[in-house]
Z-matrix of the N, CA and C atoms (Angstrom, degrees):
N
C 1 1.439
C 2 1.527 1 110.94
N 3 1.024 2 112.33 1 -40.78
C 4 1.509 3 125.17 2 -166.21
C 5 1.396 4 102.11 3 -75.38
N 6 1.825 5 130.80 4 -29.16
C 7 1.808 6 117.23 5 179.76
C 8 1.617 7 100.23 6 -72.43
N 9 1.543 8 122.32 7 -8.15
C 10 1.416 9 120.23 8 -169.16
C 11 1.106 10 129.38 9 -84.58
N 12 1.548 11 101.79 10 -23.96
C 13 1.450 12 124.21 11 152.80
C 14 1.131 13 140.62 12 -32.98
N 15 1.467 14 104.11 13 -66.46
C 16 1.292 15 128.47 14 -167.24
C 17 1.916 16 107.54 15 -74.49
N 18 1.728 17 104.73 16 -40.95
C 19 1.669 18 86.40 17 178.20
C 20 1.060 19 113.47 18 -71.30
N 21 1.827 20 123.27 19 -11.63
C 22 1.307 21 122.08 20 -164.23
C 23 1.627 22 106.76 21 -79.43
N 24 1.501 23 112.32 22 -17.30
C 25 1.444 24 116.22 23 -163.26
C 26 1.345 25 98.64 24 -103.96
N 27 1.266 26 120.74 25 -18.06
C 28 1.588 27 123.94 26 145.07
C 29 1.540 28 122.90 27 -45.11
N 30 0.984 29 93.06 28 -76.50
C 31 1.632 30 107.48 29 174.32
C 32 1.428 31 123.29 30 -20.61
N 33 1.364 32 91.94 31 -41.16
C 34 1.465 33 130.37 32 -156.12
C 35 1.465 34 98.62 33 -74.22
N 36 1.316 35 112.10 34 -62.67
C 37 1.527 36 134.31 35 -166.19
C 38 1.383 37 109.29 36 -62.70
N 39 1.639 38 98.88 37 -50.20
C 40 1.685 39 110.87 38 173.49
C 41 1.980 40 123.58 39 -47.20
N 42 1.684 41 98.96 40 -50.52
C 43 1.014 42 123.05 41 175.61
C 44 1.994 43 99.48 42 -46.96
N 45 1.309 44 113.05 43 -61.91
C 46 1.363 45 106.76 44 -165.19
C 47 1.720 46 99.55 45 -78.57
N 48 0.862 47 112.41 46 -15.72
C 49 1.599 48 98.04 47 -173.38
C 50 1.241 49 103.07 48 -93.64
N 51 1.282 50 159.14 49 -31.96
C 52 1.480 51 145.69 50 109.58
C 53 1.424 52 128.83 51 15.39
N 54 1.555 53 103.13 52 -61.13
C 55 1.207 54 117.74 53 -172.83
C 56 1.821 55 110.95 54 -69.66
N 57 1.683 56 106.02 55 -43.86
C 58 1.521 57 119.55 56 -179.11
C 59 1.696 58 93.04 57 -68.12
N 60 1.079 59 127.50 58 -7.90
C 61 1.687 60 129.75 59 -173.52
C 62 1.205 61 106.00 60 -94.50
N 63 1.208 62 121.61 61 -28.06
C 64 1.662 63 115.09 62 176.04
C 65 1.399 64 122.59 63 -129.96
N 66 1.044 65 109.63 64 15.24
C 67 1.425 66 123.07 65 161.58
C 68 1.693 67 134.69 66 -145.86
N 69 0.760 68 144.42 67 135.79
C 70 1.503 69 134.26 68 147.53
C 71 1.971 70 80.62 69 142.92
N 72 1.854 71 97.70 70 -140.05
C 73 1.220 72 109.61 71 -142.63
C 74 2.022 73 73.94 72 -95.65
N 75 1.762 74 117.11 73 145.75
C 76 1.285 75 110.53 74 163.76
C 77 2.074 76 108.65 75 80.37
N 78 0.792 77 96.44 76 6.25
C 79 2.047 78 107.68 77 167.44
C 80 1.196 79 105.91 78 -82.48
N 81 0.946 80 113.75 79 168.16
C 82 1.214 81 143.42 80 -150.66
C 83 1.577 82 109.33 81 -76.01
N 84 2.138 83 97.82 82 -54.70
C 85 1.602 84 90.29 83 158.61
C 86 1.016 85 126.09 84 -90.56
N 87 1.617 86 151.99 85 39.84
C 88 0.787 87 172.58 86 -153.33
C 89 1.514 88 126.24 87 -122.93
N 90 1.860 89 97.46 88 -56.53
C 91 1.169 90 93.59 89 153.14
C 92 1.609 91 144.93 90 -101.51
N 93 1.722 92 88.06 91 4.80
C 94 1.226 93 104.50 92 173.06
C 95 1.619 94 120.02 93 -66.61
N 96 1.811 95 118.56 94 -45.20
C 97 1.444 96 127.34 95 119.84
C 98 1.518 97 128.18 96 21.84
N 99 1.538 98 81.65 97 -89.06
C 100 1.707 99 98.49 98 176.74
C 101 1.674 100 117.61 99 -52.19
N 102 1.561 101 104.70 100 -69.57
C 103 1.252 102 99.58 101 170.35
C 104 1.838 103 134.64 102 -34.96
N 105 1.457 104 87.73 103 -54.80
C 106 1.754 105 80.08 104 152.58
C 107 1.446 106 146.79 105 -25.41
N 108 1.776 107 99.32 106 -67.10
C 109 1.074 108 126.03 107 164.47
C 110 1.639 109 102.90 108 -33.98
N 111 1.175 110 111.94 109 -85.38
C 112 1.150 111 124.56 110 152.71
C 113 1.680 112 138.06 111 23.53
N 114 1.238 113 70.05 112 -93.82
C 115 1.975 114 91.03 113 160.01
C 116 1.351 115 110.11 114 -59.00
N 117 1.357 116 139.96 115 -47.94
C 118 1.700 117 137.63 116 -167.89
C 119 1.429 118 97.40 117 -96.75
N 120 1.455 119 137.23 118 4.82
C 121 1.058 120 117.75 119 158.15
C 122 1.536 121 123.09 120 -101.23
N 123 1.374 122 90.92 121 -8.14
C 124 1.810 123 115.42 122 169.70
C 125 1.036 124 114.53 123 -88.62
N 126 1.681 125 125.81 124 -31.73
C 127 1.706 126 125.70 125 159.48
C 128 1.640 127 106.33 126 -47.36
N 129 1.547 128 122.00 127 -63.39
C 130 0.926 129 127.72 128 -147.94
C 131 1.740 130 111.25 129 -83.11
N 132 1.313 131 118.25 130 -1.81
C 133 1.051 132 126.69 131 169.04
C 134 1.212 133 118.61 132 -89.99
N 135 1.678 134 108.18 133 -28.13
C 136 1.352 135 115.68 134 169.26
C 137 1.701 136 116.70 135 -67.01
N 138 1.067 137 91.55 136 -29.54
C 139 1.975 138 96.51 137 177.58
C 140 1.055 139 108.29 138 -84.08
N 141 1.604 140 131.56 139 -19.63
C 142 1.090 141 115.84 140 177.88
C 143 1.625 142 118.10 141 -96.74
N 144 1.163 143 128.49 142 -8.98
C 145 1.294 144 138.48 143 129.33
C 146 1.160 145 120.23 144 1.29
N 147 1.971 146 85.43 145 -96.05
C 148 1.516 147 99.53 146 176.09
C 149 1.591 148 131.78 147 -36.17
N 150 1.858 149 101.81 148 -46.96
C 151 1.456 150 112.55 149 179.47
C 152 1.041 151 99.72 150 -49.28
N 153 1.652 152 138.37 151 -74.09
C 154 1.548 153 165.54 152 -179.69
C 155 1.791 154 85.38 153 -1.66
N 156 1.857 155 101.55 154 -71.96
C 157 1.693 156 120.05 155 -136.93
C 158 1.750 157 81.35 156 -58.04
N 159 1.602 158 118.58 157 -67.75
C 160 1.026 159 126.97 158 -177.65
C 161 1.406 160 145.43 159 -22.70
N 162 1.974 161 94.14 160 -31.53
C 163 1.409 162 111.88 161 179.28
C 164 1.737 163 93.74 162 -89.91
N 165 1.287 164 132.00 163 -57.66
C 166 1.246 165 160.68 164 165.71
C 167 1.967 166 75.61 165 -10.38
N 168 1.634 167 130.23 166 -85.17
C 169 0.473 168 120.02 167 -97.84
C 170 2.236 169 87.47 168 -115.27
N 171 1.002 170 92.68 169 -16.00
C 172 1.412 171 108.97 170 130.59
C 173 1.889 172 147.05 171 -64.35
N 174 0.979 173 97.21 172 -25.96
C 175 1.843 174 102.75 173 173.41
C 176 1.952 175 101.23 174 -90.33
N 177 1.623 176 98.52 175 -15.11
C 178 1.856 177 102.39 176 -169.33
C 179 1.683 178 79.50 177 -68.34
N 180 1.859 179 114.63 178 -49.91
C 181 1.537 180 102.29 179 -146.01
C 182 1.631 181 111.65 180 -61.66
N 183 1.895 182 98.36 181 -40.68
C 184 1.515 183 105.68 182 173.59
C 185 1.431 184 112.51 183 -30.78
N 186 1.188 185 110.55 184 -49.84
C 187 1.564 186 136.41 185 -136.52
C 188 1.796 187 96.05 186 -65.81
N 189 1.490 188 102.37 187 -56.07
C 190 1.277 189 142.58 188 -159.48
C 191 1.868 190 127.47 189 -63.03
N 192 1.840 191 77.93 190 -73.71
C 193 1.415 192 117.34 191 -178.50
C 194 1.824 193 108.08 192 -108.53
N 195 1.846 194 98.40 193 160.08
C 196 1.294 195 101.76 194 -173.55
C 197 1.741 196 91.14 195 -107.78
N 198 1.676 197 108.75 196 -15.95
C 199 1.648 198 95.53 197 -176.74
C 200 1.395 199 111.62 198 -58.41
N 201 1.259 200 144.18 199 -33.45
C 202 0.999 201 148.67 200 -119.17
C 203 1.579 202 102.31 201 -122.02
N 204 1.767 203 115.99 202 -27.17
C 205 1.537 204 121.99 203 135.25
C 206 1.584 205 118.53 204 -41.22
N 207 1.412 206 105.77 205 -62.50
C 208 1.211 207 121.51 206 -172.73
C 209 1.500 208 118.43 207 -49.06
N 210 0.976 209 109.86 208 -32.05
C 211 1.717 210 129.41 209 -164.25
C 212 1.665 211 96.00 210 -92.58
N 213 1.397 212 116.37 211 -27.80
C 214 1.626 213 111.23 212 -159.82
C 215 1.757 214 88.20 213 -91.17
N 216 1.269 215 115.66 214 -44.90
C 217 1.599 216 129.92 215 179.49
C 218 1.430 217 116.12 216 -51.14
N 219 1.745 218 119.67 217 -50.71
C 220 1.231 219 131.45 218 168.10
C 221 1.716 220 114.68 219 -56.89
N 222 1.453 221 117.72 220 -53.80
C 223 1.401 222 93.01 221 -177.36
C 224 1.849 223 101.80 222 -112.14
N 225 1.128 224 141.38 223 29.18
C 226 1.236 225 129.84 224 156.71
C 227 1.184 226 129.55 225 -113.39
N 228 2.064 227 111.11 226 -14.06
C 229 1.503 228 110.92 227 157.17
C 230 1.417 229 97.84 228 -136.14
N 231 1.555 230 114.21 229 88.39
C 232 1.588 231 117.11 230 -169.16
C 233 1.587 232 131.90 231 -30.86
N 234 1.718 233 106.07 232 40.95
C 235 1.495 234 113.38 233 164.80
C 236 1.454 235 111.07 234 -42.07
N 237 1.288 236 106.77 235 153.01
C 238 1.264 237 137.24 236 166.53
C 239 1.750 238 124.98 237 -132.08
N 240 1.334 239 111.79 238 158.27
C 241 1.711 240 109.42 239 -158.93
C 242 1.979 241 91.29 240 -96.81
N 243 0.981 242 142.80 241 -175.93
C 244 1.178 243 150.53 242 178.52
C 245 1.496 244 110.65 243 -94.15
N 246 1.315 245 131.85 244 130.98
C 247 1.554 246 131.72 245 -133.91
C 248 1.152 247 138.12 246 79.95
N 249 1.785 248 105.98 247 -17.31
C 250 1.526 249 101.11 248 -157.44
C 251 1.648 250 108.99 249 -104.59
N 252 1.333 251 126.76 250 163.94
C 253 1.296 252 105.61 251 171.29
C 254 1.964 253 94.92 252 -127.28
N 255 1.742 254 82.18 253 140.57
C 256 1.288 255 96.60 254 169.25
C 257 1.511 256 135.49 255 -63.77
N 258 1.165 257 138.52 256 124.16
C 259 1.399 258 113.08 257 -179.12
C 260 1.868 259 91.33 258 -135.02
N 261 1.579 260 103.73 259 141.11
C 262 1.648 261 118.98 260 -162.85
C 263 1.480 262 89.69 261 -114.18
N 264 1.650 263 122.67 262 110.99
C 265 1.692 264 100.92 263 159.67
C 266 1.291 265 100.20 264 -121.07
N 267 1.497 266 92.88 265 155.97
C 268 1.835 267 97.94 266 -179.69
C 269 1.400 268 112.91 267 -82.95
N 270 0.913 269 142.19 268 155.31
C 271 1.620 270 161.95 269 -155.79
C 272 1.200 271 109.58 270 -115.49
């Protein structure tokens, strides 16, 4: 009686440790899941980086330089310098 036990409490053990293997919190798809997560939250940090360096690297020119006034003045409130003539074509 007693060797019948033991494969049965095997069995047993196998059964749940299987089961904690493909389901619940820490499985297999689970963390496969995660990793995902993962990855598109690591894409999107990477783009936001970039945005970051870009803005970063724009406030240096403000910061710096007067072309870079000049350039924001010329095409976002169509200033012009004295002498010059404006000309607007549509696109």
């Amino acid at each position: 009686m007693r060797f019948r036990i033991v494969p049965m409490v095997m069995v047993v053990l196998l059964i749940i440790l299987q089961y904690q293997l493909w389901s619940g919190r820490g499985s297999i798809p689970d963390v496969a899941r995660q990793r995902d997560q993962l990855d598109a939250a690591m894409a999107a940090n990477a783009k936001a980086a970039a945005a970051n360096e870009r803005l970063a690297s724009e406030v240096r020119d403000l910061q710096e330089g007067l072309e870079m006034v000049e350039e924001r003045a010329r095409t976002e409130l169509g200033m012009v310098k004295p002498n010059e003539v404006f000309v607007q074509s549509a696109k």
